[in-house]
KOLBAMI-315866 format. One record per residue (C-alpha): residue number from 1; x, y, z; residue in three letters. Coordinates in nm, 4 decimals, decimal comma. Layout:
<atoms>
+-----+----------+----------+----------+-----+
:   i :        u :        v :        w :  aa :
+-----+----------+----------+----------+-----+
: NUM :        X :        Y :        Z : Ala :
...
+-----+----------+----------+----------+-----+
</atoms>
This chain:
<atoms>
+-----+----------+----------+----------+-----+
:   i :        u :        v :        w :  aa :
+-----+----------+----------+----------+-----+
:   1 :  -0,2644 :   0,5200 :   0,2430 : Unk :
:   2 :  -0,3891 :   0,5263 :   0,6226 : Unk :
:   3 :  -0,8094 :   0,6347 :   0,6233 : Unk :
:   4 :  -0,8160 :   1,0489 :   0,7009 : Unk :
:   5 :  -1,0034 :   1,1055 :   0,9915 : Unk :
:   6 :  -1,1083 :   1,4420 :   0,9291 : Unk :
:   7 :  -1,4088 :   1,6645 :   0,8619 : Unk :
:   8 :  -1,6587 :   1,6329 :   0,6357 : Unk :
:   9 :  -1,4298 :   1,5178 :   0,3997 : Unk :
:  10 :  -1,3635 :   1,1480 :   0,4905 : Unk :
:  11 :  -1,6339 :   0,8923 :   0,3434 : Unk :
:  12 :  -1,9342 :   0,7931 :   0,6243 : Unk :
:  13 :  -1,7751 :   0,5439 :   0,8204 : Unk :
:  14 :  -1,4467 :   0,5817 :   0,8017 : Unk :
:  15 :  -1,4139 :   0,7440 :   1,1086 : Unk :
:  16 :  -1,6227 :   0,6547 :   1,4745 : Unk :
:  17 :  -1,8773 :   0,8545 :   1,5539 : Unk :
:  18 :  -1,8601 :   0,9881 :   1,9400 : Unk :
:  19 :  -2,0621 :   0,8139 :   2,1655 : Unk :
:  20 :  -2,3583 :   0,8743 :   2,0389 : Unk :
:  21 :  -2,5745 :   0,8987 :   1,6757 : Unk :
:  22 :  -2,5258 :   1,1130 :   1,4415 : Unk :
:  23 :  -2,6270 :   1,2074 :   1,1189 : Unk :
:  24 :  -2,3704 :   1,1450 :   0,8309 : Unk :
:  25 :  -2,2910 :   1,3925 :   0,5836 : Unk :
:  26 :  -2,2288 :   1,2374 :   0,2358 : Unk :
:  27 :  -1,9366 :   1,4161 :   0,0237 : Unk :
:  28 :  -1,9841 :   1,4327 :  -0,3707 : Unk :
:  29 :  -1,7758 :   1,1521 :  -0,4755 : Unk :
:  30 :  -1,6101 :   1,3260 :  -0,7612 : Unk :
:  31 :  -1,4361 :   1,5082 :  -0,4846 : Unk :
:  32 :  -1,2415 :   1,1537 :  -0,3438 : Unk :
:  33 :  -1,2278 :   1,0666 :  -0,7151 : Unk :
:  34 :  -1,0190 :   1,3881 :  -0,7726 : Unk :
:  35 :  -0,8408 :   1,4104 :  -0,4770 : Unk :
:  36 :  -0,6422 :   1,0940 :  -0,4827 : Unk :
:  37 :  -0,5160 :   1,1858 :  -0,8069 : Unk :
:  38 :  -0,3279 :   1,3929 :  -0,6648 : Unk :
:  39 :  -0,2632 :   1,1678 :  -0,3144 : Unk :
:  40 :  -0,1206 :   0,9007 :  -0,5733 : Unk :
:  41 :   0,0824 :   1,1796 :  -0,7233 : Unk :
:  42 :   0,2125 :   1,3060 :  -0,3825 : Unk :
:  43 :   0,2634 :   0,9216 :  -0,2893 : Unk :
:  44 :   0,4669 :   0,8265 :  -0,5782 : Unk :
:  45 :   0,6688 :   1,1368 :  -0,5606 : Unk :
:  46 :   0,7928 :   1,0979 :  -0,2559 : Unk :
:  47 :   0,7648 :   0,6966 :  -0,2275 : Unk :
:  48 :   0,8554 :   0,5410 :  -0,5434 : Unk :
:  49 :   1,2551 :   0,6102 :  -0,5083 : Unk :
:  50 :   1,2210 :   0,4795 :  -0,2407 : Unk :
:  51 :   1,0384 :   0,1767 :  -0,3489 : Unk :
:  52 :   1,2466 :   0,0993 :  -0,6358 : Unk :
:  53 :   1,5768 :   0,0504 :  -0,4126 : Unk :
:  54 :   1,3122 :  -0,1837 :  -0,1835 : Unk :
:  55 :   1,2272 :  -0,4027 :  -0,5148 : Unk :
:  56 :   1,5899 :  -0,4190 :  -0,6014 : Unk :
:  57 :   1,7374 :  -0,5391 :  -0,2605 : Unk :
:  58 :   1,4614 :  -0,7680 :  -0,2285 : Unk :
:  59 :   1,5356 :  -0,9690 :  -0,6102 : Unk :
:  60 :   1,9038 :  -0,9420 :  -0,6614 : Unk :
:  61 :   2,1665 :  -1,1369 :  -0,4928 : Unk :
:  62 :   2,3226 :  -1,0233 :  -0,2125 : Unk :
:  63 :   2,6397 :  -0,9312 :  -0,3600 : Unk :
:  64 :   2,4871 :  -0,7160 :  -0,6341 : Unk :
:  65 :   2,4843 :  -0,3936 :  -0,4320 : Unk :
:  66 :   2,6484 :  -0,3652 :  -0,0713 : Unk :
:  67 :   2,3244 :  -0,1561 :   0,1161 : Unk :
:  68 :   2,0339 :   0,0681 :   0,0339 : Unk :
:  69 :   2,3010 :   0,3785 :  -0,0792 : Unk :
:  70 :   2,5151 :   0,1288 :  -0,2952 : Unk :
:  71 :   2,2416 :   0,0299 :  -0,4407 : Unk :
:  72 :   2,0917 :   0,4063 :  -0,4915 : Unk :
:  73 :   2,4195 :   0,5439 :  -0,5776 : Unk :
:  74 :   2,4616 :   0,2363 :  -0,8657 : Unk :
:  75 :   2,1365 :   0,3311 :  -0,9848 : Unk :
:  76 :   2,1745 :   0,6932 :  -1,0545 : Unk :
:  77 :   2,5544 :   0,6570 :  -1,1875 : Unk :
:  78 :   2,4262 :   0,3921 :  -1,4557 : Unk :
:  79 :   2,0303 :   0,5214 :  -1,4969 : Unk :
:  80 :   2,0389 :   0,8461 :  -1,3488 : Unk :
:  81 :   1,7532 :   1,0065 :  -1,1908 : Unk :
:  82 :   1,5001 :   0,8255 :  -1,4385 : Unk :
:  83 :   1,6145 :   0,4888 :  -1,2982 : Unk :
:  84 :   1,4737 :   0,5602 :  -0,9471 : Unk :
:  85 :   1,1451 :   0,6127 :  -1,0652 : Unk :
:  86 :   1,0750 :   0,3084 :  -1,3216 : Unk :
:  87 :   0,7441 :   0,1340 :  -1,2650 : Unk :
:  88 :   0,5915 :   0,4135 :  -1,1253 : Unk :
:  89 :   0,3077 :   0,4583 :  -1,4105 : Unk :
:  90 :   0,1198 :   0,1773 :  -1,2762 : Unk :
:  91 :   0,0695 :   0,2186 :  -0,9405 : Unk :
:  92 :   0,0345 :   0,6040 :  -1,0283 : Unk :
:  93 :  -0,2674 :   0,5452 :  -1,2482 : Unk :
:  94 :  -0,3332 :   0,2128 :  -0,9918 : Unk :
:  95 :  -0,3613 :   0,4693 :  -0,6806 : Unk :
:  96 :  -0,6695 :   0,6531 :  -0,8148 : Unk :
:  97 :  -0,8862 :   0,3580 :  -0,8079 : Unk :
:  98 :  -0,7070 :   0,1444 :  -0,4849 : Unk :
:  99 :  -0,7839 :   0,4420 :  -0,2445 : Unk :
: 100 :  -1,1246 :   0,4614 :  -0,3581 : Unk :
: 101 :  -1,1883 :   0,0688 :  -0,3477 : Unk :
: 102 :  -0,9704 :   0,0997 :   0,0026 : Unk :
: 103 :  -1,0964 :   0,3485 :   0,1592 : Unk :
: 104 :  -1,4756 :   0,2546 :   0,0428 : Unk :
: 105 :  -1,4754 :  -0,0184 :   0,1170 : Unk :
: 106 :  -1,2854 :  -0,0076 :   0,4616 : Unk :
: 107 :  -1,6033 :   0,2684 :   0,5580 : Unk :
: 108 :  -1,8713 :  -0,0119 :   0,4744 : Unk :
: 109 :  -1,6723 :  -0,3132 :   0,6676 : Unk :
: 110 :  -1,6547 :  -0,0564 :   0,9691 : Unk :
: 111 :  -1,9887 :   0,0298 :   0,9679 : Unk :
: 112 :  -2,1296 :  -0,3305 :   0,8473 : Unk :
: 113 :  -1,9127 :  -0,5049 :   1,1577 : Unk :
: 114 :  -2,0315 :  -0,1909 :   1,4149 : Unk :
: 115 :  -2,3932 :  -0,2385 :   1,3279 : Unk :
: 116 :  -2,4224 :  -0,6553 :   1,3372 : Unk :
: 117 :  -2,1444 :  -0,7639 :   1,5257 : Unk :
: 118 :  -1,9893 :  -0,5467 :   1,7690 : Unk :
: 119 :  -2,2398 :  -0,3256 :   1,8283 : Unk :
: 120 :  -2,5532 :  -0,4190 :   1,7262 : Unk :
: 121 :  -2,7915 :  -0,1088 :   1,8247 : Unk :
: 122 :  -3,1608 :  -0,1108 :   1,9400 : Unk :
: 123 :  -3,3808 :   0,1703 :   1,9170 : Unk :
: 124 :  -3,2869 :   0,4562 :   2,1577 : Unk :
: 125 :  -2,9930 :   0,3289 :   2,2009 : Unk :
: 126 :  -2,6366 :   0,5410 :   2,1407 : Unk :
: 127 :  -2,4127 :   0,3988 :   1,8804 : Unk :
: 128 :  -2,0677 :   0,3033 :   2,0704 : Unk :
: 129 :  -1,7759 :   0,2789 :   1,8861 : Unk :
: 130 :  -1,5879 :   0,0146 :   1,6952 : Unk :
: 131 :  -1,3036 :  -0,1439 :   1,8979 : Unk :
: 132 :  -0,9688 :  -0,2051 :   1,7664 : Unk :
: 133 :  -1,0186 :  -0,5869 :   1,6887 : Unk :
: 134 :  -1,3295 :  -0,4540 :   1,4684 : Unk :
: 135 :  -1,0898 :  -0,1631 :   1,3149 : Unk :
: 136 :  -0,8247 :  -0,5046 :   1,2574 : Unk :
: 137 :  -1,0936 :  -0,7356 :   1,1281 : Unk :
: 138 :  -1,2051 :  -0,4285 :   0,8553 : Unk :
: 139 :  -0,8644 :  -0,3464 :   0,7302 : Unk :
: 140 :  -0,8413 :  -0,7130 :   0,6261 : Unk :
: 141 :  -1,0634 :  -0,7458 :   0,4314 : Unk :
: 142 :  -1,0267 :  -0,4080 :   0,2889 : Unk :
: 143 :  -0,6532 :  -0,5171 :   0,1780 : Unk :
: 144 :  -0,8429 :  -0,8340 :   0,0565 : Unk :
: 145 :  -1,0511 :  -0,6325 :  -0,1850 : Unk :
: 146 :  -0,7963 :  -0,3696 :  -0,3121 : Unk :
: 147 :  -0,5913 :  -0,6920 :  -0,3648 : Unk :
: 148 :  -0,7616 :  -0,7786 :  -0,6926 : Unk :
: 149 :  -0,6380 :  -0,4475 :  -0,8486 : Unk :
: 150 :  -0,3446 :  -0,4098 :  -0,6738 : Unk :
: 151 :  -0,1956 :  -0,7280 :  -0,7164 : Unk :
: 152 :  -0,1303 :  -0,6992 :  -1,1142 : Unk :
: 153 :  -0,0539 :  -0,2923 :  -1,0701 : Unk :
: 154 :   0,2407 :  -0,4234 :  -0,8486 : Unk :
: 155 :   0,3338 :  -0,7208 :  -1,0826 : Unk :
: 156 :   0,3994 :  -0,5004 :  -1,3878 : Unk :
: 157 :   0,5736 :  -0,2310 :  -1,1379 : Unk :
: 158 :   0,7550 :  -0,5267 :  -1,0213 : Unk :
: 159 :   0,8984 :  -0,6179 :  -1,3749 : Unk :
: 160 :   0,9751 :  -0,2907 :  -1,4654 : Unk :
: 161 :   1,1664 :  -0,1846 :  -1,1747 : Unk :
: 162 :   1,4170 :  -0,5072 :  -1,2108 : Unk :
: 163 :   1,4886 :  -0,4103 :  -1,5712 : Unk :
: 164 :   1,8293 :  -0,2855 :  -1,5340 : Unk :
: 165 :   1,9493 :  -0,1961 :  -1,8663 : Unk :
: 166 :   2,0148 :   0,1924 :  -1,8914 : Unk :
: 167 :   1,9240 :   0,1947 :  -2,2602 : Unk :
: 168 :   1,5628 :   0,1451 :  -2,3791 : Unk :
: 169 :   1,6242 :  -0,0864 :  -2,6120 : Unk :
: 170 :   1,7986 :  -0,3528 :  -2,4757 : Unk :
: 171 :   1,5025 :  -0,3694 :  -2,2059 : Unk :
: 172 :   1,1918 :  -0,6597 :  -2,2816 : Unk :
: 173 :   0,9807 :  -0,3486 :  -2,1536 : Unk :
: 174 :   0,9774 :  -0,0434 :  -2,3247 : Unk :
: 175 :   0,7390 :   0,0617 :  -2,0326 : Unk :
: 176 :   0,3783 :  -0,0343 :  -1,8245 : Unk :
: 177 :   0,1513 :  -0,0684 :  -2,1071 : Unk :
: 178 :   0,3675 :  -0,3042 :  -2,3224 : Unk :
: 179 :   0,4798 :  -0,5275 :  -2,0158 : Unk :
: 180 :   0,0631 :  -0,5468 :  -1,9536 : Unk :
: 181 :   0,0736 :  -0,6159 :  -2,3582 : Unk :
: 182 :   0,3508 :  -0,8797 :  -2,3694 : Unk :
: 183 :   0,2114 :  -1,0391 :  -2,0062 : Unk :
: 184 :  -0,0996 :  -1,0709 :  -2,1559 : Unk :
: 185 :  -0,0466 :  -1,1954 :  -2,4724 : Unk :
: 186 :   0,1543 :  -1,4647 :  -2,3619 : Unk :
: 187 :   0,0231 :  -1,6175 :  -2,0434 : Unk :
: 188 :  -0,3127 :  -1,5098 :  -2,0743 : Unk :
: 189 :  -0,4769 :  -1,3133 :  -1,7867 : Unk :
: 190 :  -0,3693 :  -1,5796 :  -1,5118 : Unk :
: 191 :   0,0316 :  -1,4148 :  -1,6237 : Unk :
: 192 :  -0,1488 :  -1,0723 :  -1,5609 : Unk :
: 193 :  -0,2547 :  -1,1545 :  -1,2085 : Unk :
: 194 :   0,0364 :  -1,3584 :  -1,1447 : Unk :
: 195 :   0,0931 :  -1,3680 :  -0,7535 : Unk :
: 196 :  -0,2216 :  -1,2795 :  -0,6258 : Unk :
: 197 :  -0,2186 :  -1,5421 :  -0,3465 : Unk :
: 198 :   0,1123 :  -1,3653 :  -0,2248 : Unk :
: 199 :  -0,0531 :  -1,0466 :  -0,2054 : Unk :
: 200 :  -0,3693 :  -1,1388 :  -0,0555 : Unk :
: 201 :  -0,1217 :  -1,2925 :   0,2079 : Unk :
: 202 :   0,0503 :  -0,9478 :   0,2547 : Unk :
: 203 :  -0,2964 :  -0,7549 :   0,2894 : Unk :
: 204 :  -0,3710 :  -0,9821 :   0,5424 : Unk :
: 205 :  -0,1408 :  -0,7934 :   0,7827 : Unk :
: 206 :  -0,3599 :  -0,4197 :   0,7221 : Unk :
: 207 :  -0,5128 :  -0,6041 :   0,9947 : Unk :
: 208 :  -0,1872 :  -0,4087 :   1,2513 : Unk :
: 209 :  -0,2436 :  -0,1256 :   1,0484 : Unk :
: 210 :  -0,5688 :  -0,0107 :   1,0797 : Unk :
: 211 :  -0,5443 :  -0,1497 :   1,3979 : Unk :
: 212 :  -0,3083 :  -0,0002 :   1,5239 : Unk :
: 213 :  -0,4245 :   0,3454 :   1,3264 : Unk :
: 214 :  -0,7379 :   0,3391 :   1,5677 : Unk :
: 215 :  -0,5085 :   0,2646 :   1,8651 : Unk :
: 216 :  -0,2403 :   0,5738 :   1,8313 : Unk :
: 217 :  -0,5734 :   0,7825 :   1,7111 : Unk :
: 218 :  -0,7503 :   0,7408 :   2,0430 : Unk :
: 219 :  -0,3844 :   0,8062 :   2,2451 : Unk :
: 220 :  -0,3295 :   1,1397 :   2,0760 : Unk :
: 221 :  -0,6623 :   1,2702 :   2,1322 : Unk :
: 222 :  -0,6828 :   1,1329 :   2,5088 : Unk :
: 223 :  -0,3094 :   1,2871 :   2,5518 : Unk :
: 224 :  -0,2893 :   1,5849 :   2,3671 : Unk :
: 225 :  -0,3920 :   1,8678 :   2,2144 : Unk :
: 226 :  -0,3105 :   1,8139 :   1,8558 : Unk :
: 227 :  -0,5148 :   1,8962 :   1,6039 : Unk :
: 228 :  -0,7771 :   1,6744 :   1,3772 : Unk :
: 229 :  -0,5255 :   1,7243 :   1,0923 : Unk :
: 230 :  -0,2384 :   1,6338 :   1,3221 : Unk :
: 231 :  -0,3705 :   1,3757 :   1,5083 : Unk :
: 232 :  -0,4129 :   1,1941 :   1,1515 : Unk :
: 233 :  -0,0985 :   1,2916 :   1,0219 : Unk :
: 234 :   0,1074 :   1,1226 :   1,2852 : Unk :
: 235 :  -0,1097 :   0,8246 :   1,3543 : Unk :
: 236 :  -0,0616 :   0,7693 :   1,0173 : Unk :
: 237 :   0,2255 :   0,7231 :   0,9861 : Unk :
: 238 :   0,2828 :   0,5821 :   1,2939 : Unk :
: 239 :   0,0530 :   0,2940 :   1,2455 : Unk :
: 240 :   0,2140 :   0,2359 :   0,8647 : Unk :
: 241 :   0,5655 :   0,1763 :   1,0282 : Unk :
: 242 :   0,3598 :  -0,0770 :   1,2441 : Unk :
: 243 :   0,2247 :  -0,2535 :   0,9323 : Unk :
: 244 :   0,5654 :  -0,2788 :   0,7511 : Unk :
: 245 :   0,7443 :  -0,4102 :   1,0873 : Unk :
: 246 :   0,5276 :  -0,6811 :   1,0686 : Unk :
: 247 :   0,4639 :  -0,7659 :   0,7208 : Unk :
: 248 :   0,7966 :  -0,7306 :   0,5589 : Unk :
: 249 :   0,8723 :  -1,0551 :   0,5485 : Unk :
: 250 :   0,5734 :  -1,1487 :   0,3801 : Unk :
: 251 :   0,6419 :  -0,8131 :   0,1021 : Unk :
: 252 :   0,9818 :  -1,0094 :   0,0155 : Unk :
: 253 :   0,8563 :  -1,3567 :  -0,0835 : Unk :
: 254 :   0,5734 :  -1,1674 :  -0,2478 : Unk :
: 255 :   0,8175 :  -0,9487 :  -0,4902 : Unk :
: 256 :   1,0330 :  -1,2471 :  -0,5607 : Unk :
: 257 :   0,7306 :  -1,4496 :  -0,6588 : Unk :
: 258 :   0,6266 :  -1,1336 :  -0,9070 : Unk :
: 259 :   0,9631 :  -1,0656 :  -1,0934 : Unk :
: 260 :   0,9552 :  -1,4506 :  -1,1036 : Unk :
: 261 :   1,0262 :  -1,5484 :  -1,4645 : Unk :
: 262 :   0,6922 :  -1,6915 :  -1,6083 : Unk :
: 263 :   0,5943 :  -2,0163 :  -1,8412 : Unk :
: 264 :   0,8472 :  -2,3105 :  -1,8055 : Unk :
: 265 :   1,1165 :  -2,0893 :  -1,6540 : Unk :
: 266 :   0,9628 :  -2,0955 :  -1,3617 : Unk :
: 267 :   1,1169 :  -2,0812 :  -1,0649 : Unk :
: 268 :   0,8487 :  -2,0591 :  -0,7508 : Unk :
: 269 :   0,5406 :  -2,2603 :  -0,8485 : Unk :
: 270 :   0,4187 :  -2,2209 :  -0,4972 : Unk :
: 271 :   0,4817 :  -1,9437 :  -0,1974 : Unk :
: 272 :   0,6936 :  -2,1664 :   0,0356 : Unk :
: 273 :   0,9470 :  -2,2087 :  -0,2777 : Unk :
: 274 :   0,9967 :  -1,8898 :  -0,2992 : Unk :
: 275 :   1,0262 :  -1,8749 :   0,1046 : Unk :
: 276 :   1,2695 :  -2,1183 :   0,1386 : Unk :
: 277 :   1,4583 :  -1,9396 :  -0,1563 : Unk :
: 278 :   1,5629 :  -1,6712 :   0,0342 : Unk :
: 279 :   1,5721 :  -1,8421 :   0,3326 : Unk :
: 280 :   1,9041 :  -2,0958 :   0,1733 : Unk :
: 281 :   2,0213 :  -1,7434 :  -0,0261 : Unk :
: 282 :   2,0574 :  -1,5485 :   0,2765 : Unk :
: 283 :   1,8658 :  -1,6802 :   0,6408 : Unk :
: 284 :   1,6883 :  -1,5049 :   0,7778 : Unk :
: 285 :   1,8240 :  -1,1569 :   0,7406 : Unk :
: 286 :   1,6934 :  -1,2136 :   0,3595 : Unk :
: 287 :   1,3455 :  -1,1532 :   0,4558 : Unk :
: 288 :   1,4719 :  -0,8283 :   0,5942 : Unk :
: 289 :   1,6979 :  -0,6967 :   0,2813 : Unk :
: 290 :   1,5781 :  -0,3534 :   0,1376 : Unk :
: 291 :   1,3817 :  -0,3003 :   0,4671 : Unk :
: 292 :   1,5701 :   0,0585 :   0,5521 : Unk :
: 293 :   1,4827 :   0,2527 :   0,2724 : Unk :
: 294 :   1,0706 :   0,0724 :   0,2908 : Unk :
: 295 :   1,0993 :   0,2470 :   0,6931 : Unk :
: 296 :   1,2115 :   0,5145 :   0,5714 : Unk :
: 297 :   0,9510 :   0,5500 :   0,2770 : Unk :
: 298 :   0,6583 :   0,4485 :   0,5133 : Unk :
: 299 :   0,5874 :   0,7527 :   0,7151 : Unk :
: 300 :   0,6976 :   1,0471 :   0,4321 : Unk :
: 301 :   0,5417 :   0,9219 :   0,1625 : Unk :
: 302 :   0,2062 :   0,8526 :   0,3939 : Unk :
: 303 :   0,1833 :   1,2065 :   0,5255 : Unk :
: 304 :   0,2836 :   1,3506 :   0,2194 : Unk :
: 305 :  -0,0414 :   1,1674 :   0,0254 : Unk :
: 306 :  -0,2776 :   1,2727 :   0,3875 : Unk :
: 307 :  -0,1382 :   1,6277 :   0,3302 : Unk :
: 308 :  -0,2364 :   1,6361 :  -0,0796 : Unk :
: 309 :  -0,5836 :   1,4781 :   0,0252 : Unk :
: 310 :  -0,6788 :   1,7158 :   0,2570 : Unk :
: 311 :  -0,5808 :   1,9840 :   0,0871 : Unk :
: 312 :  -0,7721 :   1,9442 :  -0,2597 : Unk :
: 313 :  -1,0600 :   1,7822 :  -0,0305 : Unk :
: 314 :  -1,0927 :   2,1011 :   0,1144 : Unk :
: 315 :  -1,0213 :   2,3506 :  -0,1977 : Unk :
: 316 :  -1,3000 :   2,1751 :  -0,3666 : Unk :
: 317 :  -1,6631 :   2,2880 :  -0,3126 : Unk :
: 318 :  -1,8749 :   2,0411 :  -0,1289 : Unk :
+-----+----------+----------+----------+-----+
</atoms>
């Protein structure tokens, strides 16, 4: 979820200070805590259908649904509504914890880069702000660190969102806690945090996002009179179209390497198998299937979760 700019609310850090010091106020972290509960909630809501029809394009062949609605329409005539939102318990209960690492740790690689790199500050001097490459630079390795919980959170959503039996029992999941049992039990905790590399590659690219976050947030209040809330709101989402444009490609190789069987089945030992798997299935419009509905999803589901932060942020008493 893009970092919310606003108030008192928003972690220190996370957003520049003018041109000049100023003093910090710290929020009671119980408040972030409880707040992205209900982001995640807000996210997934709106997201996961979206997401699901994403995961699908991305791992079936191409003549296993026609588009985006074939494949939507298939799903709810053979799953119904329930279908659409399968694998979205992990990444539900994963959210809670990944916007606090995220946006945590995002705040202390803004400020950490500001005060020894970019701007190093003597005394008497203002504080200027972070440029973009700094902003770029501190989203990376932000996605870097979230990518040690995020990575198995999206390999069990992964393998629950390709099971596509409508009855329970003919599924090898019954749900997220016995694929984390099963995953576990039989390949160890290297199964669990199978294709980490692939998502530490995709994080890589938060690098346009928060870049580009910092970039449409300095246009709008240059250009216009919007509001703090709407100023984040659109930049938001904005700059998360930005990131999917350019990661995508990477997000494909990535799921097929996680609903990749695992033990001697095997079929992508190493990222560039699974690359030039898609690449002889389809060319290169294969690193581009299920990309609509992920558009689509990006700036909703994004300004839905900034809308449920702010809110409880601000219901709750500081």
């Amino acid at each position: 979820m893009p970092a919310t700019a606003v108030k008192s609310e928003v972690p220190p850090g996370l957003v520049d200070a003018p041109e000049r010091s100023r003093p910090e106020k710290s929020p009671k972290n119980y408040r972030g805590f409880v707040a992205g509960v209900f982001s995640g909630i807000a996210k997934l809501s709106v997201g996961h259908p979206f997401d699901t029809i994403k995961v699908r394009l991305q791992t079936t062949d191409k003549s296993h649904f026609r588009g985006p609605l074939d494949c939507l329409l298939q799903t709810l005539k053979n799953e119904g509504v329930k279908g659409i939102y399968k694998g979205a318990t992990p990444p539900l209960v994963g959210w809670m914890f990944m916007d606090s690492i995220m946006l945590g740790s995002l705040s202390v690689y803004r400020r950490v880069l500001n005060d020894n790199i970019f701007n190093p500050r003597r005394v008497g001097d203002e504080q200027k702000r972070l440029p973009v490459i700094g902003h770029a630079m501190a989203g990376t390795m932000a996605g870097w660190t979230v990518s040690f919980i995020a990575g198995p959170v999206e390999h069990i959503k992964a393998r629950l969102q390709v099971q596509y039996q409508a009855e329970k029992s003919k599924r090898l999941y019954s749900g997220p806690i016995d694929c984390l049992k099963k995953t576990f039990k039989n390949h160890g905790v290297r199964g669990v945090f199978h294709g980490l590399s692939a998502t530490l590659l995709f994080r890589t690219f938060f690098c346009f996002w928060w870049g580009t976050y910092d970039v449409f947030t300095r246009a709008f209040q240059k250009n216009t009179n919007l509001s703090a809330p709407a100023i984040n709101f659109w930049a938001g989402g904005l700059s998360a179209q930005i990131f999917w444009l350019t990661s995508y490609p990477s997000d494909v190789v990535k799921q097929r390497i996680m609903t990749d069987p695992l033990g001697p089945e095997r079929r992508f030992p190493r990222w560039r198998d699974a690359a030039k798997a898609v690449w002889r299935e389809s060319g290169w419009r294969g690193y581009w299937r299920g990309f609509v509905p992920c558009f689509l999803r990006a700036f909703p589901a994004n300004a839905m979760a900034l809308v449920a932060f702010e809110g409880v942020m601000r219901a709750l008493p500081e």
